[in-house]
C-alpha positions in Angstrom: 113.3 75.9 137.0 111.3 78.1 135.0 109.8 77.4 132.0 109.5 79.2 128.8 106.1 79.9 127.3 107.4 81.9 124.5 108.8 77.9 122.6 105.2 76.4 123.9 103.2 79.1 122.0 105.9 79.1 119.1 104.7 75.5 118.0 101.3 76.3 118.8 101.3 79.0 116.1 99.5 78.5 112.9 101.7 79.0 109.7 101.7 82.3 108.1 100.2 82.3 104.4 101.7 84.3 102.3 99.8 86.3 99.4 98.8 84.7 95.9 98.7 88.1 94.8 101.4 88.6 91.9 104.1 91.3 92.8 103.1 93.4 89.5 99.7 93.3 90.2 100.5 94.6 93.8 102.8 97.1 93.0 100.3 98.5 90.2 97.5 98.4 93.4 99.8 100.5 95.2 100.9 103.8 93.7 104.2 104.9 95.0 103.2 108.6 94.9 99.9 110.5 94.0 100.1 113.4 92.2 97.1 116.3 92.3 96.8 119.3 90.1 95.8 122.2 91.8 92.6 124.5 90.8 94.5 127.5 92.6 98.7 127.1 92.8 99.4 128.0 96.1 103.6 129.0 97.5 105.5 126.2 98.7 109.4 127.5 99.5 109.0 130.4 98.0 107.9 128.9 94.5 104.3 129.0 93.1 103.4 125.4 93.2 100.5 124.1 90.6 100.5 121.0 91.8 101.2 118.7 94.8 103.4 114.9 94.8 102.3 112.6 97.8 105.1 110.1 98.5 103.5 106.9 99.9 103.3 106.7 103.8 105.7 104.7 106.4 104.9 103.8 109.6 107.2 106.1 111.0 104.6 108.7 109.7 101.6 107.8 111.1 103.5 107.6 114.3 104.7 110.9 114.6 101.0 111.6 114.7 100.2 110.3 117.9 97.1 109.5 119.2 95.9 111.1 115.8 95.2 109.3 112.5 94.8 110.7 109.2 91.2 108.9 108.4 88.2 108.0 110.5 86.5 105.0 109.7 83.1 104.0 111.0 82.9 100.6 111.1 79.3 100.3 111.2 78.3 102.0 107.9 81.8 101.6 106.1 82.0 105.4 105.7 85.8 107.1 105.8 86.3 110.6 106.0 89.4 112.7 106.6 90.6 113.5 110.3 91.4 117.3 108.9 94.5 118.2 111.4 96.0 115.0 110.9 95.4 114.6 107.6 96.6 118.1 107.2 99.9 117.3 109.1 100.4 114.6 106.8 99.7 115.7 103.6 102.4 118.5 104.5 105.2 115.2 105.3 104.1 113.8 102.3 104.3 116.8 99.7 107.8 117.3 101.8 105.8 121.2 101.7 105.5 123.4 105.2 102.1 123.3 106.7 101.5 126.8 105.6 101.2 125.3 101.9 98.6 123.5 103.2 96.8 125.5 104.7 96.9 127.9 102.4 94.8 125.3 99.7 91.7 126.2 98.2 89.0 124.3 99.9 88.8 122.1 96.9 92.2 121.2 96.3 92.5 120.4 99.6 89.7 118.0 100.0 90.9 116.7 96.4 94.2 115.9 98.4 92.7 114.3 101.6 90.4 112.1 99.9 93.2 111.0 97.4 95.4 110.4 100.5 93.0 108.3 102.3 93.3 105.2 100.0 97.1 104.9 101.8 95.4 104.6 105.0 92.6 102.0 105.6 93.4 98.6 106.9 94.1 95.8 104.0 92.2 92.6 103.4 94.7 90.7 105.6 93.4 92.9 108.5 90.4 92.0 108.3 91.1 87.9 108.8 91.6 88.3 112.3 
């Protein structure tokens, strides 16, 4: 007879702790949208557009990207930077805008955008206990 593992390494588990955090204080950490004002209103469907809402990201976004993620992290000197064609890709699912809005952004708006965006991507402080 053949024996399951998967109710041996279910007791072994350590219990979960959940976050002390208060919910107010996390929702307040974790804006829902961003919203950037543009130095140069670009079109987006056909409108001129003066400034850009980023919904928050699912995991079903950063899927669809593949093998590409929005951020690059070096984890020796702490330093994040965009990834600019999937940041790019993303900011135009977020904005719900084609990726010709995008691409038609000032250099500064767009980097304004990116760098706003990249707080939605790095790993949080639970992450890092394991």
């Amino acid at each position: 007879m053949e024996r399951s593992m998967a109710g041996e390494n279910a007791a072994r588990k350590e219990p979960m702790v959940a976050s002390t955090a208060p919910a107010e204080v996390e929702k307040k950490d974790r804006p829902k949208e961003i919203t950037i004002d543009l130095t140069t209103p670009v079109m987006a469907h056909g409108d001129m557009v003066k400034k850009l809402t980023f919904r928050r990201p699912t995991g079903g976004d950063i899927m669809a990207l593949g093998d590409n993620y929005p951020i690059h992290i070096d984890w020796t000197t702490g330093l994040i930077r965009p990834n600019p064609p999937a940041m790019g890709e993303m900011m135009s699912t977020l904005a719900q805008v084609p990726p010709s809005t995008i691409k038609a952004l000032d250099a500064e708006d767009w980097s304004t955008c990116a760098h706003a965006l990249m707080g939605f991507f790095p790993p949080g402080a639970q992450a890092m206990q394991f």
